[in-house]
Residue, then its C-alpha position, 0 to 999 in steps of 0.5 A: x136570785x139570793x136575798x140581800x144581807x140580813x141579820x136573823x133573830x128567832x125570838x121564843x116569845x111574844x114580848x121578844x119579838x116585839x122588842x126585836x121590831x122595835x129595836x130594828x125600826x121599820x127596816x125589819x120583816x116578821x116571817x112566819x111560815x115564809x111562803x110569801x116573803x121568800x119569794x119576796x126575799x129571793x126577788x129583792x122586792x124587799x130588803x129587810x136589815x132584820x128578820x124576825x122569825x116567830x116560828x118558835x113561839x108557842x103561844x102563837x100556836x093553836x086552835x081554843x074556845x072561849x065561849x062563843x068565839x075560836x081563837x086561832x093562834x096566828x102561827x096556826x098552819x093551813x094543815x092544822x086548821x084542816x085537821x081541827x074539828x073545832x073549825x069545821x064545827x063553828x068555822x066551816x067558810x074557813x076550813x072549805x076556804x083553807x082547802x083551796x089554798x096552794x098544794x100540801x106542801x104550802x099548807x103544811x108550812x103556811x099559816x093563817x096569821x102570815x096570810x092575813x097580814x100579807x093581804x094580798x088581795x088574791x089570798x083565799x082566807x082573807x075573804x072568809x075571815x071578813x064574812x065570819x066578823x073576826x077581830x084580830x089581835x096585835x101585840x106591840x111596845x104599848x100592849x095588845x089591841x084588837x082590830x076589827x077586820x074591816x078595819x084591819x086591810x086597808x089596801x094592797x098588801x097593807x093592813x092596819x098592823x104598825x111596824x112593831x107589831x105581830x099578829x097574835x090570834x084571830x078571834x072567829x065567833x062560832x058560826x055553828x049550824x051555818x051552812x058554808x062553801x067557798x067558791x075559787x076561780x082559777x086558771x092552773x092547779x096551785x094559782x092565785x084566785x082570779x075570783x073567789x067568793x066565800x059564803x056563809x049562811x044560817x037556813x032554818x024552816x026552808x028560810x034563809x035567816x043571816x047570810x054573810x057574802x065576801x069576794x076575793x079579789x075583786x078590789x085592793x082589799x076583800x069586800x063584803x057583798x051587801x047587796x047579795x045579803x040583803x036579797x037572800x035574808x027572809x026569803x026561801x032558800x031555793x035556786x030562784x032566790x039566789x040566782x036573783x040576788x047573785x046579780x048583785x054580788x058585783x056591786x060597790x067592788x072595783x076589779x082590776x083588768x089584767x092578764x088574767x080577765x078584764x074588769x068586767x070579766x070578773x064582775x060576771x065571775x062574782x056572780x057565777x060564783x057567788x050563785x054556786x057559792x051560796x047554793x052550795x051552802x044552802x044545800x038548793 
């Protein structure tokens, strides 16, 4: 199908783009890469009068330290976090995620801030942003703020951002030395996740100190898996402990039933991946 009729602004900053959501009211759609929202576009699932295209903002772009935290422009591509030596060092539950997403074509055009603030709860980096503490900064008619991401998806493709804000960066604290590896379950090559969980932990003298435990799609919003955590801190990091704390990855979540699995089939995902997920990042 084609998209219906829109008008098209290309701002260069970030103070432009602000102004061209404020002047279009909640009629308006921000694109970034476009990998979600054409679809969207071309099946009249949206209509937008205005479209806001921040792919030339430079600002937007990019991967800095400062201090104890990454910053990560929210224009930042799939293909550029892969290729920055930064995200693998402190980051690394980001970049095993960021592999997994789609085929190279889409990680060459897609970008973290778009796949965030898309939150679609099948969507592979929304998971590990929320297992690494990130806070995510949004610019608007009254400034910046930042929002804690446990505060930032609030439910099926919805989050926290107002109509007249853009997504600006994505502030990660270094997770350096911590051991990491996501998990995807899917059916194709190239396909959604049906389950995936993300793991990041912090193993010194053969004892897990912190471990960090997010699900994909396994409710309307990523979900941190507490029960799993507090099961692994303090004890060895050794096959039998994490298959015994893995039963918990299930608990406090609210799968759907679909085509794809029912509720209780991806309950018993969680726990499959959740095992080989920290496994993986322990090394047991």
């Amino acid at each position: 199908m084609i998209p219906s009729t829109f008008d098209y602004v290309a701002p260069t900053t970030v103070d432009e783009a602000v102004a061209a959501l404020a002047a279009a009211g909640e009629d308006a759609k921000v694109i970034a890469g476009g990998q979600s929202l054409m679809p969207v576009l071309r099946l009249r699932l949206a209509a937008p009068t205005v479209l806001v295209d921040i792919g030339r903002i430079d600002e937007l772009r990019g991967v800095r330290e400062e201090g104890d935290t990454l910053v990560i422009g929210a224009m930042t591509t799939y293909y550029d976090l892969l290729r920055e030596p930064l995200v693998g060092q402190h980051a690394l539950l980001l970049a095993e995620a960021t592999r997994t997403v789609a085929d190279p074509q889409i990680r060459h055009r897609g970008t973290l801030g778009g796949g965030l603030a898309h939150a679609d709860p099948a969507g592979d980096l929304c998971a590990p942003v929320l297992a690494l503490h990130a806070t995510l900064t949004a610019a608007g008619p009254a400034g910046r703020r930042s929002i804690r991401v446990e505060e930032f998806f609030e439910d099926y493709f919805t989050t926290a951002l107002h109509p007249d804000e853009i997504l600006v960066d994505v502030r990660v604290p270094k997770h350096t030395d911590w051991g990491a590896r996501y998990e995807k379950f899917n059916r194709v090559a190239q396909a959604w996740s049906i389950v995936a969980v993300g793991a990041t932990v912090k193993v010194d003298g053969g004892v897990i100190r912190e471990a960090r435990v997010a699900l994909t799609n396994m409710a309307s919003v990523p979900v941190r898996s507490r029960g799993v955590e507090d099961a692994l801190v303090g004890q060895p990091a050794d096959a039998e402990v994490i298959r015994a704390a893995a039963e918990h990855a299930a608990e406090g979540t609210d799968p759907i039933s679909d085509g794809n699995g029912d509720a209780e089939y991806r309950s018993h995902l969680a726990k499959i991946l959740t095992r080989r997920a920290v496994g993986s990042a322990v090394g047991a």
